[in-house]
Backbone as CSV, one residue per row, in Angstrom:
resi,resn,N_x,N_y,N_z,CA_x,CA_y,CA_z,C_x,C_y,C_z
1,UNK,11.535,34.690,27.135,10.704,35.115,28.250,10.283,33.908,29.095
2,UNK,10.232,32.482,28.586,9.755,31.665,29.188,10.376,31.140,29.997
3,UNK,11.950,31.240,29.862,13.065,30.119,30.273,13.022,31.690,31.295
4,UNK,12.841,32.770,31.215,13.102,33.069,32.108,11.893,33.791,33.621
5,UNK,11.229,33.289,32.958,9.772,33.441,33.815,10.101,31.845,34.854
6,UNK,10.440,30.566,33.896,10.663,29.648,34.707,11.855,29.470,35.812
7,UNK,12.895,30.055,35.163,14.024,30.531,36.020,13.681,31.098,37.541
8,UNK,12.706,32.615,37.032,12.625,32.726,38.449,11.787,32.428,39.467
9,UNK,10.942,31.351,38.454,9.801,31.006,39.465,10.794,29.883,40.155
10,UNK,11.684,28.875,39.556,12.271,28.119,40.195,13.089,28.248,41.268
11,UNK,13.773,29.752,41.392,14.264,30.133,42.364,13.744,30.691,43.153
12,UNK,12.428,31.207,43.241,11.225,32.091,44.100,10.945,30.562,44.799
13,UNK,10.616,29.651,44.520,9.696,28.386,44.830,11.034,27.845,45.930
14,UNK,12.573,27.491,44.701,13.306,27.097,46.270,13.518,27.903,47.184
15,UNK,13.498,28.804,47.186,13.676,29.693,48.413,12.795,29.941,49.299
16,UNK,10.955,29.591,48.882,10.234,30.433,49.513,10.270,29.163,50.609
17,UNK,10.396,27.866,49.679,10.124,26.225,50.581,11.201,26.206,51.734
18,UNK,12.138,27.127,51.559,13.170,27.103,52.851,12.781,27.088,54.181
19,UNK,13.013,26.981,55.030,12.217,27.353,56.595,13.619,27.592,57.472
20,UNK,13.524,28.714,58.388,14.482,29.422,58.686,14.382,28.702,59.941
21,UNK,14.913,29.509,61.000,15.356,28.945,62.540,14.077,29.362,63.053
22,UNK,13.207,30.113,62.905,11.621,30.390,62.987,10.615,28.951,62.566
23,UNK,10.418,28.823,63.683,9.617,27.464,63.610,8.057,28.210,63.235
24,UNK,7.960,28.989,62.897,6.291,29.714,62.981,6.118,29.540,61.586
25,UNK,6.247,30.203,60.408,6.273,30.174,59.214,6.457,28.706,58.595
26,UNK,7.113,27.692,59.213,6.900,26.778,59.148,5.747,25.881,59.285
27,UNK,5.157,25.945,60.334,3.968,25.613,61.026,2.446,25.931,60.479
28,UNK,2.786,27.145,59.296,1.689,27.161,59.027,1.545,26.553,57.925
29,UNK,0.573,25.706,58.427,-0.304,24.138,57.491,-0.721,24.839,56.214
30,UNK,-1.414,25.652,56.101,-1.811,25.821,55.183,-0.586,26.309,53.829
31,UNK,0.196,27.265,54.054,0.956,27.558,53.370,2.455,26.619,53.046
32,UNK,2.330,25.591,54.113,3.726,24.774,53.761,2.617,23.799,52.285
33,UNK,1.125,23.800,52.443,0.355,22.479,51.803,0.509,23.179,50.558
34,UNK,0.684,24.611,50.149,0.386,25.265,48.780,1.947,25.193,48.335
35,UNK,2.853,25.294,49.067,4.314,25.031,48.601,4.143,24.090,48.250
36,UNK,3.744,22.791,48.995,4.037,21.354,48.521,3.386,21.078,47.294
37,UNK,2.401,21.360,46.946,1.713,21.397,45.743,2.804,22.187,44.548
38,UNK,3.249,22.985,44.921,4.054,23.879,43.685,5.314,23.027,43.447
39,UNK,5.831,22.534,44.678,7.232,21.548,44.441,6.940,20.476,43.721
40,UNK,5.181,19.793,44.025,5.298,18.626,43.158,4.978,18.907,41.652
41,UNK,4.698,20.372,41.410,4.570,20.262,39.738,5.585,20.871,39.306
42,UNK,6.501,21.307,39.555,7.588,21.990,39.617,8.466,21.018,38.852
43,UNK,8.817,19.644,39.395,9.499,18.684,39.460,8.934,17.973,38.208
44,UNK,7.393,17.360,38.074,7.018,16.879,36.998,7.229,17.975,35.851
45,UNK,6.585,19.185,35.587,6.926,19.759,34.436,8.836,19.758,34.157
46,UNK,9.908,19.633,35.601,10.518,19.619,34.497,11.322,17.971,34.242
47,UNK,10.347,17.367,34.548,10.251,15.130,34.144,10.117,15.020,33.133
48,UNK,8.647,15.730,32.759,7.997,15.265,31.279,8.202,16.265,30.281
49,UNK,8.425,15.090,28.986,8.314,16.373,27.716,7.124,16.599,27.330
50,UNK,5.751,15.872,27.796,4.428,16.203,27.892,3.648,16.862,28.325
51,UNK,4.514,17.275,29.365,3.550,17.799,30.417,4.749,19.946,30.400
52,UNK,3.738,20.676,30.728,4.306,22.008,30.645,3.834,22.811,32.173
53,UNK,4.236,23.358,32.754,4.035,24.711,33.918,3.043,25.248,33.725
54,UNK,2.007,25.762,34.017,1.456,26.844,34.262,2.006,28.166,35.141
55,UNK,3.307,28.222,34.412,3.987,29.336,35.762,3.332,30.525,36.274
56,UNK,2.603,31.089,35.197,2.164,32.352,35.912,1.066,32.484,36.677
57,UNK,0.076,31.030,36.635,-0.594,30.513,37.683,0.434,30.097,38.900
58,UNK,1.115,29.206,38.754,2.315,29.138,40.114,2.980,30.400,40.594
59,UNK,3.254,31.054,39.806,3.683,32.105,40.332,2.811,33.534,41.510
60,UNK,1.650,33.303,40.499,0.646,33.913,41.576,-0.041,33.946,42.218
61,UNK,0.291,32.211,42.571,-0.499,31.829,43.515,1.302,31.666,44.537
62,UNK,1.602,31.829,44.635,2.768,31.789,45.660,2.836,33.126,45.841
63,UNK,2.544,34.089,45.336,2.664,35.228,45.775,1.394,35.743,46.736
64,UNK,0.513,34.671,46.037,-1.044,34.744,47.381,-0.548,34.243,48.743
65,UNK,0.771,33.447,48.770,1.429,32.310,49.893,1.967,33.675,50.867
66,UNK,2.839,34.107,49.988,3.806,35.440,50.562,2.473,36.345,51.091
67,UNK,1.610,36.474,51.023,0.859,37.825,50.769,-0.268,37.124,52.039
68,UNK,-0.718,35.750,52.472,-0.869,35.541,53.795,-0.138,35.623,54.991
69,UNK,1.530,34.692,54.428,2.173,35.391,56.020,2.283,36.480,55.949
70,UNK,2.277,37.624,55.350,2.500,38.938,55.699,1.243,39.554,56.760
71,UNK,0.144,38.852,56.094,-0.895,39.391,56.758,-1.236,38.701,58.226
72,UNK,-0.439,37.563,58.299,-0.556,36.707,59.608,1.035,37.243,60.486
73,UNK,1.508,38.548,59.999,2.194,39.148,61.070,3.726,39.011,60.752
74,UNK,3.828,38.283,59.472,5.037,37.702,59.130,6.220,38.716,58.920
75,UNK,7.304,39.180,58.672,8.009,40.469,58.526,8.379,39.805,57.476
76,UNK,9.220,40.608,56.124,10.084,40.267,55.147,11.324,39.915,55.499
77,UNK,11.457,40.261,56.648,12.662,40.129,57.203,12.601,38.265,57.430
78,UNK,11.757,37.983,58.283,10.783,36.683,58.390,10.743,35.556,57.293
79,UNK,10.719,36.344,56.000,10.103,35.376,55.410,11.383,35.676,54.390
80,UNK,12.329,36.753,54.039,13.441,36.021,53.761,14.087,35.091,53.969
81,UNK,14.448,35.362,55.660,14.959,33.791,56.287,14.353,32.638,56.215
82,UNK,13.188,32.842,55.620,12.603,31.252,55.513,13.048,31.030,54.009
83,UNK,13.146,32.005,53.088,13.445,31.701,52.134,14.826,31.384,51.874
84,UNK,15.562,31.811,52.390,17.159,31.322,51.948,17.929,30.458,52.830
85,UNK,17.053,29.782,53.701,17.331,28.491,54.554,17.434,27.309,53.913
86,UNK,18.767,26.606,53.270,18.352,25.472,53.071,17.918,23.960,53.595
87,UNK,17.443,24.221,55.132,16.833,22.969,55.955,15.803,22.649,55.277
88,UNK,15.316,23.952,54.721,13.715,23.467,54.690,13.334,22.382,53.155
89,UNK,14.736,23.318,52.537,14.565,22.729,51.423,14.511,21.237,50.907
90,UNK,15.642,20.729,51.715,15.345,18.973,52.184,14.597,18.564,52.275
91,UNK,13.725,19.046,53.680,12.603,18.724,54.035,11.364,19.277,52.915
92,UNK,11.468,20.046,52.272,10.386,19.822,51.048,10.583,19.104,50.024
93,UNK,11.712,18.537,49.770,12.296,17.740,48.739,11.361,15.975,49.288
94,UNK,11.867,16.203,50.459,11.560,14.736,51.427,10.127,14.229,51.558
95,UNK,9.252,16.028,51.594,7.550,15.503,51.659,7.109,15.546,49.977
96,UNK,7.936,15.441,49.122,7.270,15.612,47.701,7.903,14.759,47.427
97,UNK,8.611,13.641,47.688,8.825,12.370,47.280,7.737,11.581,47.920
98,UNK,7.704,12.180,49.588,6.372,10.648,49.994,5.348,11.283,49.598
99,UNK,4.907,12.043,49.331,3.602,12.429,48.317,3.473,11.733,46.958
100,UNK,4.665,11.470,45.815,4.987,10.831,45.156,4.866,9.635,45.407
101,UNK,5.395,9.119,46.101,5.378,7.615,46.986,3.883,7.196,46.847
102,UNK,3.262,7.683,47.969,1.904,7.900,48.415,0.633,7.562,47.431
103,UNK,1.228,8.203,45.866,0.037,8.195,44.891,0.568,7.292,43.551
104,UNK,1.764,6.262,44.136,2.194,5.166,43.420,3.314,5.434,42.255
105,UNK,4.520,6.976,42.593,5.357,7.590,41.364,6.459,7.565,42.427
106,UNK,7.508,7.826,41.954,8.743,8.276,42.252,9.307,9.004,41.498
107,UNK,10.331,10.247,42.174,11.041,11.377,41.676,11.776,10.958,41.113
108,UNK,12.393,9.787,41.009,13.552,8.974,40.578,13.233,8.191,39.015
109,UNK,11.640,8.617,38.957,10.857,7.108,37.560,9.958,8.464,36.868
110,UNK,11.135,9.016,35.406,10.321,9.710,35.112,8.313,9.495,34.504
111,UNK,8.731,8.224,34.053,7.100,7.624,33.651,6.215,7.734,34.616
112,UNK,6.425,7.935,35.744,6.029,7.664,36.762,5.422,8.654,36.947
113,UNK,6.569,9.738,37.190,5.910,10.798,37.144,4.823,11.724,36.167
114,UNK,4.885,11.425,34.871,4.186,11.491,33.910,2.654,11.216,33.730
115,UNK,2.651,10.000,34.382,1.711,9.259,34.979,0.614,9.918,35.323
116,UNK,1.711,10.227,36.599,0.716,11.052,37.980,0.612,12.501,37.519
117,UNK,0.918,13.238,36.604,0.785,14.236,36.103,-0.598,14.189,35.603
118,UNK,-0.870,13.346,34.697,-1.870,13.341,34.081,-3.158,13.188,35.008
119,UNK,-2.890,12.315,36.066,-3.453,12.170,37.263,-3.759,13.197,38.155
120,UNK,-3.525,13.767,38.342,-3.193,15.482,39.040,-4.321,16.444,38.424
121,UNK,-3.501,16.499,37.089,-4.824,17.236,36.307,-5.671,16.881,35.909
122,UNK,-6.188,15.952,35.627,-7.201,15.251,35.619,-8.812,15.488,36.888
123,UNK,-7.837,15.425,38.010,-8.588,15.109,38.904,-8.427,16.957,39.468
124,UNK,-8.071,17.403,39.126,-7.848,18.955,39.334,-7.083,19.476,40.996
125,UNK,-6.264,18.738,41.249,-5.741,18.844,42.651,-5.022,20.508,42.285
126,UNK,-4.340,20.533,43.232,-3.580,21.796,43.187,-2.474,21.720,42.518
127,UNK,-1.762,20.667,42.376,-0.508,20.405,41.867,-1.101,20.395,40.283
128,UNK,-2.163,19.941,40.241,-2.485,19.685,38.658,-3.060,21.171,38.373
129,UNK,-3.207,21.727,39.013,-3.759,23.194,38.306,-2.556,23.982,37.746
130,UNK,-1.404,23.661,38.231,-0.194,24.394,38.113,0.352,23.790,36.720
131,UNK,-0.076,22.796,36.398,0.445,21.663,35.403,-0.585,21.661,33.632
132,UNK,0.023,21.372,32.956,-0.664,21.514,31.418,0.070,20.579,30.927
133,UNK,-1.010,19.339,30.316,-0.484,18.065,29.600,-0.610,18.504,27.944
134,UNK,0.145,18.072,27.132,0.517,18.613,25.706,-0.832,17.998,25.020
């Protein structure tokens, strides 16, 4: 159940981070900032053998993500295409490295990331709420 709860949160998460030819869904700050938070624990839980997901917290809180653009006018139609765009996906790959960067880790240094895991939750950011150190 777990490998596959993580499965599809991993594919719900790349897809939702996509951004389509709709520059709107993009734009909104708030919901690209709760993706970015899910990509950066996404990535550490799967860095460390210390550190574990809180998926079904990630999971339903991305479904709180889906469940604002809808209400900010968004269509499914809308927010498929943002989901199965892979531009966006780069570009979320690209702001969760300089976020990484930023707080002294790289995607590339698993210790690093480990690190800042502990760091995360610790300090209770969003990325660390999604996150559980062993």
């Amino acid at each position: 159940m777990r490998m596959m709860t993580t499965a599809i949160l991993s594919v719900t998460l790349a897809g939702f981070v996509a951004t389509s030819g709709h520059a709107g869904l993009r734009d909104e700050r708030d919901i690209t900032a709760g993706l970015l938070a899910i990509a950066v624990a996404d990535k550490i839980r799967r860095s460390c053998d210390d550190v574990s997901g809180r998926l079904w917290v990630a999971r339903s809180y991305l479904n709180g993500l889906k469940a604002i653009a809808r209400e900010r006018g968004y269509s499914e139609a809308e927010i498929d295409a943002h989901v199965n765009s892979s531009e966006n996906k780069a570009e979320m790959r690209k702001m969760r490295n300089a976020y990484y960067k930023s707080k002294g880790a790289s995607n590339l240094d698993h210790p690093s990331l480990c690190r800042l895991a502990r760091e995360e939750v610790a300090a209770q950011t969003q990325a660390g709420k999604f996150l559980k150190v062993k």
